[in-house]
Residue, then its C-alpha position, 0 to 999 in steps of 0.5 A: x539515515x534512510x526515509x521510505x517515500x517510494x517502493x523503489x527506494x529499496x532494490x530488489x535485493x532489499x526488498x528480499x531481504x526485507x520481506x525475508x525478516x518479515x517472514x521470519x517476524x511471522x514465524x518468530x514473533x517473540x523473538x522481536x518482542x522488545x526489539x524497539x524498547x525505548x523507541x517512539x513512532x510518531x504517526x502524523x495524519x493529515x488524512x482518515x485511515x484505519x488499516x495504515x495508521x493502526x497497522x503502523x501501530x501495531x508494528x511499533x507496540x509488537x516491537x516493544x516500543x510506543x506510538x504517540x501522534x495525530x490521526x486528523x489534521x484538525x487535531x493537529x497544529x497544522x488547523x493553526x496553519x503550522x507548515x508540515x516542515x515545522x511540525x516535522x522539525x518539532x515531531x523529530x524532537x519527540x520521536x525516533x521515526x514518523x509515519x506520515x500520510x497527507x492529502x499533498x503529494x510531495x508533502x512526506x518527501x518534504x517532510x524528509x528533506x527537513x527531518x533529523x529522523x527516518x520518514x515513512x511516506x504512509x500515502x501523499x495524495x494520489x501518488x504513492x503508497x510504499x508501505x501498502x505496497x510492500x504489503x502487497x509485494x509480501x503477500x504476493x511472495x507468501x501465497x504464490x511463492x514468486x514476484x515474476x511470472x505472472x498476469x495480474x489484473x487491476x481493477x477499478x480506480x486506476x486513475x487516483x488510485x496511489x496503491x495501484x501506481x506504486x505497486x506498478x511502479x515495483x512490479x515493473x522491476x520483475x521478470x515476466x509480468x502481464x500487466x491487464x488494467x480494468x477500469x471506466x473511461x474516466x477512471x484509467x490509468x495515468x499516461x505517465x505509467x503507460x509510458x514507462x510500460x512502453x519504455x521498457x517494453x512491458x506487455x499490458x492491455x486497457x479493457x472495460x469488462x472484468x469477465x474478459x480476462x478472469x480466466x487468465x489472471x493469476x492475480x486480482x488486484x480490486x480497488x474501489x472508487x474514491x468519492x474523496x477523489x472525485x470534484x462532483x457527487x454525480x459522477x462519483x454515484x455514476x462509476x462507483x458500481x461499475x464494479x463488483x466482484x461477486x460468486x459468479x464472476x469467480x466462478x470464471x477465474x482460476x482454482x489458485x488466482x487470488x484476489x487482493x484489495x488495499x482496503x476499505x472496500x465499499x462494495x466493490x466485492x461482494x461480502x459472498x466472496x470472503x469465504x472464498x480461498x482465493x480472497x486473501x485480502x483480510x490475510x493481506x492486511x496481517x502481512x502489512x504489519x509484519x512488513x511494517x515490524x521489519x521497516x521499522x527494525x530495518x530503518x532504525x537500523x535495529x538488529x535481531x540475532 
């Protein structure tokens, strides 16, 4: 039995192949249309999301299979102070895999260890996100046609930004890939991943202003300002502008340079922006449910002739 708590839990290799029968769901969705019949997904959220937990959702129902769980904590037993060990051992009597995101870093990997089914980390806190990472790893392959060579930016929250951290994490396994990180003083990127760049002999940059490097970019990675991060209201209203992606900054940037964004955006980019062929982020969000159709299939150890 195998739980997803990391994006480097799966080789590259793995990945390859996942991201192939995600690409073959795409093409094929019929043919995956009862793959999960008689199976249950469990979705515990200790934390919001729209765009995971449905996501989620959608992979199991387009599976053929049923969703059941909680979206808010407060729904949950976990407001009467029941531990996440518990609920984990009592949510495995009712499902055969859970999503799980939670505001504790460490709280879905404790969640794995005391679990008689698979274990998907859906977010911990500010430290990974895998599954929206192998979103982005997918949407990257489908548009470019590669996970190597290339120089991307990331933009924004880059120090409480867990979508930003695993997708380092798993592009530092790639071939020829320029890291540019783009962020305020306060928001920078934590020195535990500076590290493992300088350990493995990684190029990347630290700069304040996006135009410097728009014309370089073969991929924009946007990413807003996380008031739910942040102890005080003041400085959140101080950087959550710092930001924004508009027409003319685009205008600066390559003909094929695409522009992700994990979502939800505040106003990080502009809404002028969305009809652009670059702003692949709406389409990013339909690979994350094939992505999410094929870790399903591929943790229930489900096969599809």
């Amino acid at each position: 039995m195998r739980h997803l708590m990391s994006p480097l839990d799966f080789s590259t290799g793995e990945l390859d192949r996942l991201f192939s029968l995600a690409e073959d769901i795409e093409q094929h969705p019929e043919k995956y249309a009862h793959a999960c019949e008689g199976k249950k997904l469990a979705t515990c959220f200790y934390e919001p999301s729209t765009r995971t937990r449905l996501s989620f959702e959608a992979a199991m129902l387009n599976l053929g299979g049923k969703v059941l769980g909680f979206s808010d904590a407060n729904s949950s037993s976990a407001a009467k102070g029941e531990s996440v060990s518990d609920t984990i051992r009592v949510i495995s009597c009712f499902a055969d895999i859970c999503a799980m995101r939670h505001p504790k870093e460490g709280a879905p990997m404790v969640a794995a260890s005391l679990s008689s089914i698979p274990v998907i980390n859906a977010g911990d806190g500010g430290h990974q996100h895998p599954t929206q990472t192998l979103t982005d790893l997918l949407t990257i392959r489908a548009i470019k046609g590669r996970l190597d060579n290339f120089t991307i930016g990331l933009c924004g929250d880059l120090k409480f930004g867990r979508t930003v951290h695993s997708l380092i994490n798993a592009l530092v396994r790639y071939e020829n890939i320029n890291f540019v990180f783009i962020s305020p003083d306060e928001l920078t990127i934590p020195e535990y991943i500076i590290e493992t760049l300088r350990e493995r002999n990684i190029p990347f940059r630290e700069i304040r202003k996006l135009e410097e490097v728009m014309p370089e970019l073969d991929i924009l990675y946007m990413t807003r300002v996380q008031k739910e991060r942040f102890f005080n209201e003041e400085d959140y209203v101080r950087l959550k502008d710092y930001y924004i992606l508009n027409k003319e900054k685009m205008q600066l940037a390559k003909d094929d340079m695409i522009v992700l964004h994990p979502l939800p955006r505040v106003n990080e980019i502009s809404v002028e922006v969305d009809d652009d062929p670059r702003a692949v982020y709406f389409r990013q969000v339909q690979y994350g449910v094939y992505v999410r159709m094929a870790l399903l299939l591929t943790l229930l150890e489900i096969e599809v002739a």
